[in-house]
C-alpha positions as CSV (number, residue, x, y, z in Angstrom):
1,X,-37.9,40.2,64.4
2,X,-38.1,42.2,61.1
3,X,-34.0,42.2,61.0
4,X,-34.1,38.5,61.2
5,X,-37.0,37.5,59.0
6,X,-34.9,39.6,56.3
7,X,-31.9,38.4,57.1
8,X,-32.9,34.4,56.5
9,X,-35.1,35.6,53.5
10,X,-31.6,36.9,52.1
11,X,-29.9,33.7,53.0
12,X,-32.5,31.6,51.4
13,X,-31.8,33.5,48.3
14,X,-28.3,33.4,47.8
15,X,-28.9,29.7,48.6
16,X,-30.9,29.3,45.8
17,X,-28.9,31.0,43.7
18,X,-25.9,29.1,44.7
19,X,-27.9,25.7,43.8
20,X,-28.9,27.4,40.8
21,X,-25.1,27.9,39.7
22,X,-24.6,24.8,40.8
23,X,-27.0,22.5,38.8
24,X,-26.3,25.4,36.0
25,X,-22.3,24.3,36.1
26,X,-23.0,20.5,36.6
27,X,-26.1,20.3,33.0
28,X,-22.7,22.2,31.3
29,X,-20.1,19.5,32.7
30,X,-22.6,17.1,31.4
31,X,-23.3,18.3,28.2
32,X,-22.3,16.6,25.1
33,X,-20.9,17.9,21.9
34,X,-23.0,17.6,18.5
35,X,-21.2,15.5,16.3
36,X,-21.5,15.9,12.7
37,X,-19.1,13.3,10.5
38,X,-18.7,15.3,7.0
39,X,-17.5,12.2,4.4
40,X,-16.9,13.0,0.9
41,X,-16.9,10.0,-1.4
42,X,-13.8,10.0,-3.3
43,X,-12.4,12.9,-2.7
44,X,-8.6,12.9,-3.2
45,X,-5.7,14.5,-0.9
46,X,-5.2,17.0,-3.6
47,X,-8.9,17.8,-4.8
48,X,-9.0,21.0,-2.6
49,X,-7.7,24.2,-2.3
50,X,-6.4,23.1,1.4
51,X,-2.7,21.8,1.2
52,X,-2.0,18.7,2.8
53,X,0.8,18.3,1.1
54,X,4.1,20.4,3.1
55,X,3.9,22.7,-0.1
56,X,1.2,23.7,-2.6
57,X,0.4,22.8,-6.0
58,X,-1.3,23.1,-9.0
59,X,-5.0,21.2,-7.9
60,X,-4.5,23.9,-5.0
61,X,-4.6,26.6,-7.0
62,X,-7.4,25.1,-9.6
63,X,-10.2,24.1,-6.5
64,X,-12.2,26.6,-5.0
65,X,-12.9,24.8,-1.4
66,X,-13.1,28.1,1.2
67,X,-15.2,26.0,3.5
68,X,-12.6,23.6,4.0
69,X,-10.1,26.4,4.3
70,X,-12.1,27.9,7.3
71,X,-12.6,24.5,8.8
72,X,-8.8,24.3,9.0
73,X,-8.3,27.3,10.5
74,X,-10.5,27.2,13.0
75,X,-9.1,23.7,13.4
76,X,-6.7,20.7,13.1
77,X,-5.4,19.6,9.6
78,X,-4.4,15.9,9.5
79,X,-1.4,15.5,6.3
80,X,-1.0,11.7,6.9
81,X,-5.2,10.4,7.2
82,X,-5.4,7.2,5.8
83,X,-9.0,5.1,4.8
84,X,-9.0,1.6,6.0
85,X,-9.3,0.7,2.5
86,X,-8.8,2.4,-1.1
87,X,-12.2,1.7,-2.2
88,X,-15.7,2.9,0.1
89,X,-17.9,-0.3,1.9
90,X,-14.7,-1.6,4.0
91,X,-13.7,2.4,4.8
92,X,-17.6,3.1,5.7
93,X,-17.7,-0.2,7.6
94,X,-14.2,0.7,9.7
95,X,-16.0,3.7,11.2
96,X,-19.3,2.2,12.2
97,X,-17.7,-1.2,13.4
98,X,-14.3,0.5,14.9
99,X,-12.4,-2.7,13.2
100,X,-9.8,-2.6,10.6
101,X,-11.7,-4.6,7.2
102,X,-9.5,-7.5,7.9
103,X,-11.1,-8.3,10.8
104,X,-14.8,-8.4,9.7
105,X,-14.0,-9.4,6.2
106,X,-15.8,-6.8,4.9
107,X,-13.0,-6.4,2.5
108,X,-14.7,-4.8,-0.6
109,X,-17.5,-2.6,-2.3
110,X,-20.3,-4.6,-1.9
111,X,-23.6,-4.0,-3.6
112,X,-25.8,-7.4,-4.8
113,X,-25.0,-10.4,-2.0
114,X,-23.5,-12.6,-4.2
115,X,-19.7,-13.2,-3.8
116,X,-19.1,-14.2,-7.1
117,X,-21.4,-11.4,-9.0
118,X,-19.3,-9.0,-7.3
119,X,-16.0,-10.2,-8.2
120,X,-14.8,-8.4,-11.3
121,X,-12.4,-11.1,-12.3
122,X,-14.4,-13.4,-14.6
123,X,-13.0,-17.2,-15.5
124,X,-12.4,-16.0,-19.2
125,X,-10.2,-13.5,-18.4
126,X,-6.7,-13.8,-17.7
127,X,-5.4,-12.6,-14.3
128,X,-4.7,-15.2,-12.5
129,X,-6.6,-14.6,-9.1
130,X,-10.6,-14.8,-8.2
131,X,-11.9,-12.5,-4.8
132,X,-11.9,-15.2,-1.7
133,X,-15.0,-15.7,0.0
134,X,-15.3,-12.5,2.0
135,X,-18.6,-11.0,3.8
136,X,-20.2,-9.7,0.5
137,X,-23.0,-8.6,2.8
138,X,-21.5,-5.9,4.9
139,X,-22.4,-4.5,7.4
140,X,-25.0,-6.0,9.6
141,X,-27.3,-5.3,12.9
142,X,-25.4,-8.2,14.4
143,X,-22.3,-5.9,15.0
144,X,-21.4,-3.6,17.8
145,X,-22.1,-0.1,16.2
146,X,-21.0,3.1,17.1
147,X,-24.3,4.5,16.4
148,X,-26.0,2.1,18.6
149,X,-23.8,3.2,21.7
150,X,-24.2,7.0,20.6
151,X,-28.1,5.8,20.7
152,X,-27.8,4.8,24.6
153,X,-26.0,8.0,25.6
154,X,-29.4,10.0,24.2
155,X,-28.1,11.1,20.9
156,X,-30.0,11.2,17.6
157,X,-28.3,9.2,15.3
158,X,-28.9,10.8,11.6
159,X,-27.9,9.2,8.3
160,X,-27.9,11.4,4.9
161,X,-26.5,10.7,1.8
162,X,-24.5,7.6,0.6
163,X,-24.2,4.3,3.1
164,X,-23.4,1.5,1.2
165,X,-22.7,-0.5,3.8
166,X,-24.9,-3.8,3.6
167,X,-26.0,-5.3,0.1
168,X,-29.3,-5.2,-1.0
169,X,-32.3,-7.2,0.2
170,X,-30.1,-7.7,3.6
171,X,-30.9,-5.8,6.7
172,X,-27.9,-3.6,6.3
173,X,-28.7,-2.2,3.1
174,X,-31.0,0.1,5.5
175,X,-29.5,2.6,7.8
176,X,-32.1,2.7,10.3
177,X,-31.3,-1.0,10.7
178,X,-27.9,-0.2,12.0
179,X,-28.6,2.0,14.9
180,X,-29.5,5.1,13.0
181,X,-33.1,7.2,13.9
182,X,-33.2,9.2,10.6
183,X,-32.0,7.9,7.3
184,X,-32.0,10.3,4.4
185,X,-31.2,8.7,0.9
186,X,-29.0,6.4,1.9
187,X,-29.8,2.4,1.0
188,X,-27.4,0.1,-1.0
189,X,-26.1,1.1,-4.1
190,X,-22.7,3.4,-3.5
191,X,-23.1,5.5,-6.5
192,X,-26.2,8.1,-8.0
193,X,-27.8,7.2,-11.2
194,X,-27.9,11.0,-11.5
195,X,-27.5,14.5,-9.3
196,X,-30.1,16.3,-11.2
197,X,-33.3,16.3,-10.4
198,X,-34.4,16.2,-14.0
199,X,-33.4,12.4,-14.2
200,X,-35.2,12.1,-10.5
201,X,-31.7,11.6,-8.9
202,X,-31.1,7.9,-11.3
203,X,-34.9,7.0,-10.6
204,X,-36.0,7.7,-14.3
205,X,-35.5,4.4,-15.3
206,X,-37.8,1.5,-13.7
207,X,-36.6,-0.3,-10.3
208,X,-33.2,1.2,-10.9
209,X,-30.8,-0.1,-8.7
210,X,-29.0,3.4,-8.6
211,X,-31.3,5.5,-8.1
212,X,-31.3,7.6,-4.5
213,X,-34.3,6.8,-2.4
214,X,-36.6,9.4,-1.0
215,X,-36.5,12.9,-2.6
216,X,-39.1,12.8,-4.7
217,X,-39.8,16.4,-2.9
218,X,-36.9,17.6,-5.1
219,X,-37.9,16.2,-8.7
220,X,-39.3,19.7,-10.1
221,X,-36.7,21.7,-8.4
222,X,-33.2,22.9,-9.7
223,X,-31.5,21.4,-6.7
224,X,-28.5,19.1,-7.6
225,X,-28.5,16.0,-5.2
226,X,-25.6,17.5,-3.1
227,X,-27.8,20.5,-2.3
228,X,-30.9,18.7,-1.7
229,X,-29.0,16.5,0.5
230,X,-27.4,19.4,3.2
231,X,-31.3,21.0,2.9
232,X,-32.4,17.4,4.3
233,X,-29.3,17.8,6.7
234,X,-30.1,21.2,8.3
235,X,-33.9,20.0,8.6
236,X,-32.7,17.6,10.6
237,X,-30.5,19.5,12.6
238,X,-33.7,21.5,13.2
239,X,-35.8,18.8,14.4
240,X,-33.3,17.4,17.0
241,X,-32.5,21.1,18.1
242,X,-36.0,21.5,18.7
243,X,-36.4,18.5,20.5
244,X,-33.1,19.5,22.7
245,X,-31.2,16.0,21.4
246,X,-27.5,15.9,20.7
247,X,-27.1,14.6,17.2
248,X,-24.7,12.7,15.5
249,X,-25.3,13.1,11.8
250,X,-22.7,10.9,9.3
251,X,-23.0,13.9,6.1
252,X,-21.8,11.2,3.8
253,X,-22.3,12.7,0.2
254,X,-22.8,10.8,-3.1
255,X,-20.4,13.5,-4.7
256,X,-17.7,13.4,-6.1
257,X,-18.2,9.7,-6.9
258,X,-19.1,9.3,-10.7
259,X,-20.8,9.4,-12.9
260,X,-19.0,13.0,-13.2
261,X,-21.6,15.6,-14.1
262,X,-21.6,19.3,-13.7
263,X,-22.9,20.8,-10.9
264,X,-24.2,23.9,-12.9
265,X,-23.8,26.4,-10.3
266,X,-20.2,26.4,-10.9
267,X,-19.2,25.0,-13.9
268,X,-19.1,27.2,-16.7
269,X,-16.2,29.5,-14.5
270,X,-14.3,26.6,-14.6
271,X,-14.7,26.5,-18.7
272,X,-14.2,29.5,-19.1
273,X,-10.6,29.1,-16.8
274,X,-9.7,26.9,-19.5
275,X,-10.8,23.6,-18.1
276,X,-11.3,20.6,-20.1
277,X,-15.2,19.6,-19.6
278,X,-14.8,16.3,-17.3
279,X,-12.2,17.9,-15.1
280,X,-14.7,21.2,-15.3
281,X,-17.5,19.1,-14.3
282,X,-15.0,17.3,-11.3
283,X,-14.0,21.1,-10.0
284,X,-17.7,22.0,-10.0
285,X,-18.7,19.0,-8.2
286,X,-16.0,19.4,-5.4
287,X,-17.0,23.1,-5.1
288,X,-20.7,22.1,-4.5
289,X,-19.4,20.1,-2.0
290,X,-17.5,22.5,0.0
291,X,-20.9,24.6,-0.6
292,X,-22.6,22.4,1.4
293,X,-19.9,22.5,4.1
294,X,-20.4,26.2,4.1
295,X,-23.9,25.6,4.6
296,X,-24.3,23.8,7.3
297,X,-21.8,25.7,9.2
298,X,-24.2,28.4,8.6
299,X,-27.2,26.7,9.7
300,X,-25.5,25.7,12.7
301,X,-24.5,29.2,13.5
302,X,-28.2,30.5,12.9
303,X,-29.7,27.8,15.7
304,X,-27.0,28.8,18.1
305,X,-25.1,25.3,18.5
306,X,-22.4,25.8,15.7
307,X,-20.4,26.5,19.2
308,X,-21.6,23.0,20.8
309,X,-20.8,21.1,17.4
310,X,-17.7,19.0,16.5
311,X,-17.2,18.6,12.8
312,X,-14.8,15.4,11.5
313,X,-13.7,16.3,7.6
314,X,-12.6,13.0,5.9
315,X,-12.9,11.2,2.4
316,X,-13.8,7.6,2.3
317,X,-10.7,6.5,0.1
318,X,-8.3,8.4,-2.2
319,X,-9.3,10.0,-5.8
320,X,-10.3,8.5,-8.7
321,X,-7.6,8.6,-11.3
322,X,-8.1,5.5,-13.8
323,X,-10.8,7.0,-15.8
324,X,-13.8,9.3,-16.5
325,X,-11.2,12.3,-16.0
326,X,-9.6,14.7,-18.2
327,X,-6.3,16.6,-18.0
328,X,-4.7,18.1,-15.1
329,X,-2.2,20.3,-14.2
330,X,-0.1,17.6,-13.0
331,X,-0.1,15.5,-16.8
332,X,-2.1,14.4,-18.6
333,X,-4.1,11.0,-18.9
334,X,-5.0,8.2,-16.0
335,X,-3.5,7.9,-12.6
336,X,-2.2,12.1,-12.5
337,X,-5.0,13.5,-10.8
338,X,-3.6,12.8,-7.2
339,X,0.2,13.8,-7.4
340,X,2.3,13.9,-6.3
341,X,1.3,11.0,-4.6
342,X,1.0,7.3,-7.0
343,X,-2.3,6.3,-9.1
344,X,-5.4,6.7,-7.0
345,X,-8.7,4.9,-5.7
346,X,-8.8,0.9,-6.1
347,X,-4.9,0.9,-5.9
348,X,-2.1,0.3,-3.2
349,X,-0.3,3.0,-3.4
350,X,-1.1,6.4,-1.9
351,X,-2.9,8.1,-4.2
352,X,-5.7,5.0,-3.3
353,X,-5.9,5.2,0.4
354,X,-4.1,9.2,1.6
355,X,-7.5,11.2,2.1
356,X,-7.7,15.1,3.2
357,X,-9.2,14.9,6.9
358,X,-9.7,17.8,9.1
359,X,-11.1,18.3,12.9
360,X,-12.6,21.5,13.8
361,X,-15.1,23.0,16.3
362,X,-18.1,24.3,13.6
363,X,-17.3,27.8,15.8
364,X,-14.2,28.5,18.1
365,X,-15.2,29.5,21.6
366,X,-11.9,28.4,23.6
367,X,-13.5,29.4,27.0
368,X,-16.5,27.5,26.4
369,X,-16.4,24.6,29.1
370,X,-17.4,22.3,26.4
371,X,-14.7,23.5,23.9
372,X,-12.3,23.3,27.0
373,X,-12.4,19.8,27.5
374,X,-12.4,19.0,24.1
375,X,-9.8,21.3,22.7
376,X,-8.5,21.6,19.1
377,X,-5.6,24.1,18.2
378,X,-6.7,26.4,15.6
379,X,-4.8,26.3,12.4
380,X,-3.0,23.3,13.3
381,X,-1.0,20.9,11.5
382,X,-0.2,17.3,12.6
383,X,1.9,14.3,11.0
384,X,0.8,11.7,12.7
385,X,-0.6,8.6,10.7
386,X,-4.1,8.4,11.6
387,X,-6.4,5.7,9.6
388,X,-10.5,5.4,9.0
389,X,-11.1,3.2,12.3
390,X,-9.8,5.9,14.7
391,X,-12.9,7.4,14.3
392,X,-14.6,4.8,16.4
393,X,-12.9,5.2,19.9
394,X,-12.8,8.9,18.7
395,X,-16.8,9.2,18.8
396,X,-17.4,7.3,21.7
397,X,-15.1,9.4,23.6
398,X,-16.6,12.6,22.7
399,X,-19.8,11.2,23.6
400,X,-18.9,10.0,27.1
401,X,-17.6,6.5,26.7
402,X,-13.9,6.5,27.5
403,X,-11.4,3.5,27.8
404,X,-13.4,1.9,30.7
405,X,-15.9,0.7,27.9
406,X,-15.9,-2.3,26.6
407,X,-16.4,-1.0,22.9
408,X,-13.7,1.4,22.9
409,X,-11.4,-1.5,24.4
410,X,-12.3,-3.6,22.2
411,X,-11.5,-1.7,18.7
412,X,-8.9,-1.7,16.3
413,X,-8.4,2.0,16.4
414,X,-6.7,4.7,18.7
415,X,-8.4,8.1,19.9
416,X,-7.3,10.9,17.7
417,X,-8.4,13.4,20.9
418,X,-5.5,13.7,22.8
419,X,-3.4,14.5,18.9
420,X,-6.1,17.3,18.8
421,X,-5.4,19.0,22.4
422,X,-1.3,19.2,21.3
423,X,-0.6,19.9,17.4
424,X,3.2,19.1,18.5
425,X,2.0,15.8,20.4
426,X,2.6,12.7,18.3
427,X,0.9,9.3,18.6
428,X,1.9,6.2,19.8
429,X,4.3,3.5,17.9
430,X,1.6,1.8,15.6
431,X,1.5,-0.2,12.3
432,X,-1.1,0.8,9.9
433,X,-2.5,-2.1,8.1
434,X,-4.4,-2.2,4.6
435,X,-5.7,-5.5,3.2
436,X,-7.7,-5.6,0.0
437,X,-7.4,-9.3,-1.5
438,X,-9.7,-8.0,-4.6
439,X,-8.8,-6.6,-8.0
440,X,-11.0,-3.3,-8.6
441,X,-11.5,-3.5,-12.0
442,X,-9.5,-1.7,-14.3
443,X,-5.9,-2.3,-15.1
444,X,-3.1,-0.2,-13.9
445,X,-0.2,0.7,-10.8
446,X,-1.4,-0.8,-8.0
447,X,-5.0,-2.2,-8.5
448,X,-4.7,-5.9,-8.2
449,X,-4.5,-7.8,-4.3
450,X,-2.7,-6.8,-1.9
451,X,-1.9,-6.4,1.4
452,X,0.1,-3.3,2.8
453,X,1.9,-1.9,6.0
454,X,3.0,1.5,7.4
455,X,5.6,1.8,10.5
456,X,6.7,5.3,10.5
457,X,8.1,6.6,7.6
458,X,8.4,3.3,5.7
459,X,5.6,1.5,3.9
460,X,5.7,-2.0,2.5
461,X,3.4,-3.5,0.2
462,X,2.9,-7.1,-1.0
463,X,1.4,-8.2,-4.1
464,X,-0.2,-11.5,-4.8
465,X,-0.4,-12.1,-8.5
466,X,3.1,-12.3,-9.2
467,X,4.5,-12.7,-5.0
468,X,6.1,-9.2,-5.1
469,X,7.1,-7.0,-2.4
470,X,7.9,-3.0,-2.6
471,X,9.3,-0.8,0.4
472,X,9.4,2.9,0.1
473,X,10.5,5.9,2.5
474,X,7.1,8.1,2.2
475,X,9.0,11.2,3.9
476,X,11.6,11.0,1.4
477,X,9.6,9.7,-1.5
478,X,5.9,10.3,-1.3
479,X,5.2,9.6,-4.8
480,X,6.6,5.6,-4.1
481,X,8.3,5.7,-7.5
482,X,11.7,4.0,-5.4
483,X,11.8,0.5,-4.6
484,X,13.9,0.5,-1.7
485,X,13.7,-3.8,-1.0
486,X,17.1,-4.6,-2.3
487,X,19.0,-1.6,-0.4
488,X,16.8,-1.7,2.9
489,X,15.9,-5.6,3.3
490,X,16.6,-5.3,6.6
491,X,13.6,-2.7,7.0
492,X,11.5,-5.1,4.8
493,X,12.2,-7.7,6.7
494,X,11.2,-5.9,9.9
495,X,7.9,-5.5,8.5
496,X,7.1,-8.7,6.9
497,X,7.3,-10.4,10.2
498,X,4.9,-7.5,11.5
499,X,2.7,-7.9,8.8
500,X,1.9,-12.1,8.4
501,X,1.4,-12.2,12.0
502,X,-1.2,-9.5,11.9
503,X,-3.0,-11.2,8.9
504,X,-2.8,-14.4,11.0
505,X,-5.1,-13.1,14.4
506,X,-7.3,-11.5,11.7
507,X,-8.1,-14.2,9.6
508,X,-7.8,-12.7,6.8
509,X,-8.1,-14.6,3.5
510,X,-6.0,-14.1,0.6
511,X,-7.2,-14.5,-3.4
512,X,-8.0,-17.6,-4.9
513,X,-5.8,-19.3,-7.3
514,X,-7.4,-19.7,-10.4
515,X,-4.9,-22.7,-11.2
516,X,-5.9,-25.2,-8.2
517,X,-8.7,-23.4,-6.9
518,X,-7.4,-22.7,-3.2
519,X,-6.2,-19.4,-1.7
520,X,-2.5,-18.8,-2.1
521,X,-0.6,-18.6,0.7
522,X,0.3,-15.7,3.2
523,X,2.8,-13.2,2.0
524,X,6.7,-14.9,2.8
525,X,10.0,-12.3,2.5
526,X,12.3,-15.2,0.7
527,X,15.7,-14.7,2.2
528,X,18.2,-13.1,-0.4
C-alpha cells in the first residue's frame, strides 16, 4: 500500500512539473519583445563614426558615436534607409500611420494650422510656385495608428522627446491623443527654444511656442535636454518593468535639430581637435546623442530586459547642410556636410532623404526563444532600399500582428524582419516614392518641389518650377552629380510611367501656379 501511495505521489509530481514546463515554455512562446524606436532628428548618413558608406571618411573619423558602433555589431546595419520625406512631420507621420506622405497628405513640417502661414513662399517673392492645400494639421486620432494596435496587444505605449506630428491647438499636437500612455516633452513645435536648462529648455520667454513642455524638474540642474530626456526614458522603462508591461517607447530626440548649441560635456575636445565652433558644437551634440544610446542600453541591462528589447536606430530625414554649419572635412561652406552624397535636409537629392538606420537586439542572446524567432545577424550589412513606412508592418509584426491583419495589409510599407534573419537575403522588386510638393525655405540644389522615384539602382527625380527631370545610377554615382536622362531615356522613361500612375491612386496634389492660380499638372516625360 506504502509502495503504491509513493509511487502515484511521484507520478503526481513529475506531472506537475511537466505542466509546469509546459505553461513555462508556452508564457516564453507568448512573450513579446520590448520595442524601443531610437529617432534622431536630423541626423545625416555621415554624422557618425559608423560607416554606411562601402568605405570610410572623414565625418567618420571626426564623430565619436561608440554606441552606435556597438549597436551595429551586435546587429544589422542598413546602407540604403531612406525617410519618407527630407524634412521631419511627413517622416514621423510615415511611421505612426504606415502610409507613404502622399497618401495622407501630410506632405510637410507642420506647426500652426494654417496652410498658408506655413508656406514659406510669400506672393512678393519670386519663385513661381505656392504649397497646394495639403493636411497642415497632421497627424490626427482619426487615423489607424501603430501605437493604438500596440495598445490592444497590452503594450505601453511611451512617447519622449520631439513629436511634431499634429499642429497646435489640434488634438494631434498631443501624443497621448494618438494612442500613446506616457508622453514626455513632446507637443507641437519640432524644434527646442534651448537644450540648457538655464534658458528652461526655450521656456524663458512668455508662452513661447518653442519651448519643451514638462521638465521644469530639470531647470536648476546642469542636464542638457538630451540627457534629461533618456533620464525621463529609463524612468519609464522602470515603471512599465515594474508593472511587468511590454513597452514600446518612440526615443525621438530634439537633437541634433538646431538651434546648434554645445552640449558642454563634450565640446571643448572637439576645439581643442581643431574644430571650427558651430561644427564643434554639431560633433558635441551628436556625441550626447549616442550618450544617451549608451545609456539606455545600460539601463536596460541593469533591469534585466536589455535581452527581451529590440532597438530600431533611424534619423527622421537627412542632415542639415544649407546653413547654421561651419567647415567640414569634406569643403567648406553649405550643402558639404553629407558627402559624398548631394546637399542635405529639405532637398531631393540624397543627402535630404539617405538616413543611418540600424536594427539590433539591445543584448545578443541567440538561444533565447525570443531572440530565435526574431533573429538579427550580428555585424551585418544589408543593401536593400528600405524607407520610413517599413517600420509600420515591422512593429506590428514584432508585436504579434502578422499579414492576416488588416493594418498590416493595408500599409504602404514592407516588413524589414525577414531582411534581418538573412543579411544576404534581399527584398522584393519595389519603387521607392518621395513626394514633397513644398519649397523648404532656403535656396539651393534640390530644395524646391518635387516628386522622386527609386527602382533599384536608378533614381529619377522631377522638378516642378521649371518641368525638369534628372536620372542618376546611385551605385555608380552616389553623389548624383551625372544626369544620365539624355543617354538612358529609355530607363527614364520606364520610371515616369511608374511614377504618374502612383501619384494618380494617391491623390497627391502638386504646387500651385502662382500665374493662374491652379496646380500645375502631373509630371509628363516629353518624347525626344
Amino acid at each position: 500500500m506504502k509502495k503504491n501511495s509513493l509511487f502515484f505521489l511521484c507520478l503526481l509530481l513529475v506531472t506537475v512539473i511537466q505542466l509546469s514546463c509546459n505553461d513555462s515554455q508556452q508564457k516564453e512562446k507568448e512573450k513579446k519583445p520590448n520595442i524601443i524606436l531610437f529617432l534622431v532628428d536630423d541626423l545625416g548618413w555621415q554624422d557618425t563614426s559608423v560607416p554606411f558608406h562601402k568605405e570610410e571618411t572623414p565625418f567618420n573619423e571626426r564623430y565619436e558615436t561608440p554606441n552606435m558602433e556597438r549597436l551595429a555589431e551586435q546587429g544589422m546595419l542598413f546602407t540604403n534607409a531612406y525617410s519618407a520625406s527630407p524634412v521631419c512631420t511627413p517622416t514621423r507621420s510615415s511611421i505612426i500611420t504606415g502610409k507613404n506622405p502622399a497618401n495622407t497628405n501630410i506632405t510637410d513640417w507642420t506647426l500652426r494650422n494654417d496652410v498658408r502661414a506655413m508656406d514659406r513662399v510669400k506672393p512678393e517673392s519670386d519663385f513661381p510656385l505656392f504649397a497646394p492645400e495639403w493636411r497642415v494639421e497632421g497627424v490626427q486620432p482619426d487615423t489607424l495608428l501603430l501605437t493604438s494596435l500596440l495598445r490592444k496587444q497590452g503594450y505601453r505605449t511611451i512617447h519622449v522627446g520631439k513629436a511634431h506630428f499634429g499642429a497646435l491647438e489640434t488634438a494631434g499636437a498631443d501624443p497621448e491623443n494618438l494612442g500613446f500612455d506616457v508622453n514626455v516633452a513632446g507637443h507641437a513645435a519640432g524644434a527646442p527654444g534651448s537644450y540648457w536648462p538655464e534658458d528652461r529648455y526655450g521656456n524663458s520667454e512668455t508662452d513661447s511656442i518653442w519651448g519643451v513642455p514638462g521638465m521644469e524638474q530639470y531647470y536648476e540642474s546642469q542636464a542638457n535636454l538630451t540627457e534629461a530626456l533618456t533620464i525621463e526614458a529609463n524612468k519609464a522603462i522602470d515603471e512599465a518593468v515594474a508593472d511587468d508591461k511590454p513597452f514600446y517607447i518612440n526615443m525621438a530626440h530634439y537633437t541634433v535639430h538646431a538651434p546648434i548649441m554645445a552640449d558642454r560635456r563634450y565640446y571643448q575636445k572637439y576645439l581643442e581637435a581643431g574644430i571650427d565652433s558651430a561644427e564643434a558644437k554639431y560633433a558635441s551634440m551628436i556625441e550626447g546623442m549616442d550618450r544617451s544610446l549608451g545609456q539606455l542600453l545600460k539601463h536596460l541591462e541593469e533591469e534585466e530586459v536589455a535581452k527581451e528589447t529590440i532597438i530600431l536606430f533611424m534619423s527622421d530625414n537627412g542632415g542639415l547642410s544649407v546653413h547654421s554649419r561651419g567647415s567640414t572635412p569634406m569643403g567648406t561652406g553649405g550643402n558639404t556636410h553629407n558627402k559624398p552624397l548631394r546637399s542635405g535636409k529639405g532637398s531631393a537629392y540624397e543627402g535630404g532623404i539617405r538616413v543611418p538606420m540600424i536594427a539590433a537586439w539591445a543584448e545578443e542572446a541567440g538561444q533565447l526563444p525570443l531572440q530565435k524567432h526574431f533573429p538579427i545577424q550580428p555585424g551585418s550589412r544589408n543593401d536593400t532600399p528600405v524607407i520610413s513606412e517599413d517600420f509600420y508592418p515591422t512593429i506590428l509584426e514584432l508585436a504579434g500582428l502578422g499579414s492576416a491583419h488588416r493594418a498590416y495589409r493595408a500599409t504602404d510599407g514592407r516588413s524589414f524582419l525577414p531582411l534581418l534573419k538573412n543579411a544576404e537575403a534581399s527584398g522584393e522588386d519595389r519603387l521607392l516614392f518621395w513626394h514633397y510638393p513644398h519649397k523648404w525655405g532656403p535656396d539651393g540644389p534640390g530644395y524646391e518641389p518635387f516628386t522622386a522615384v527609386r527602382d533599384g539602382a536608378w533614381k529619377l527625380i522631377y522638378f516642378y518650377r521649371n518641368q525638369e527631370w534628372e536620372l542618376y545610377n546611385l551605385d555608380e554615382d552616389i553623389g548624383e552629380t551625372r544626369n544620365l536622362l539624355d543617354e538612358r531615356r529609355e530607363v527614364a522613361r520606364r520610371l515616369a510611367e511608374k511614377m504618374t500612375p502612383r501619384m494618380r491612386t494617391a491623390g497627391a496634389q502638386t504646387p500651385v501656379s502662382k500665374v493662374t492660380g491652379k496646380p500645375v499638372g502631373l509630371p509628363v516625360l516629353a518624347e525626344e
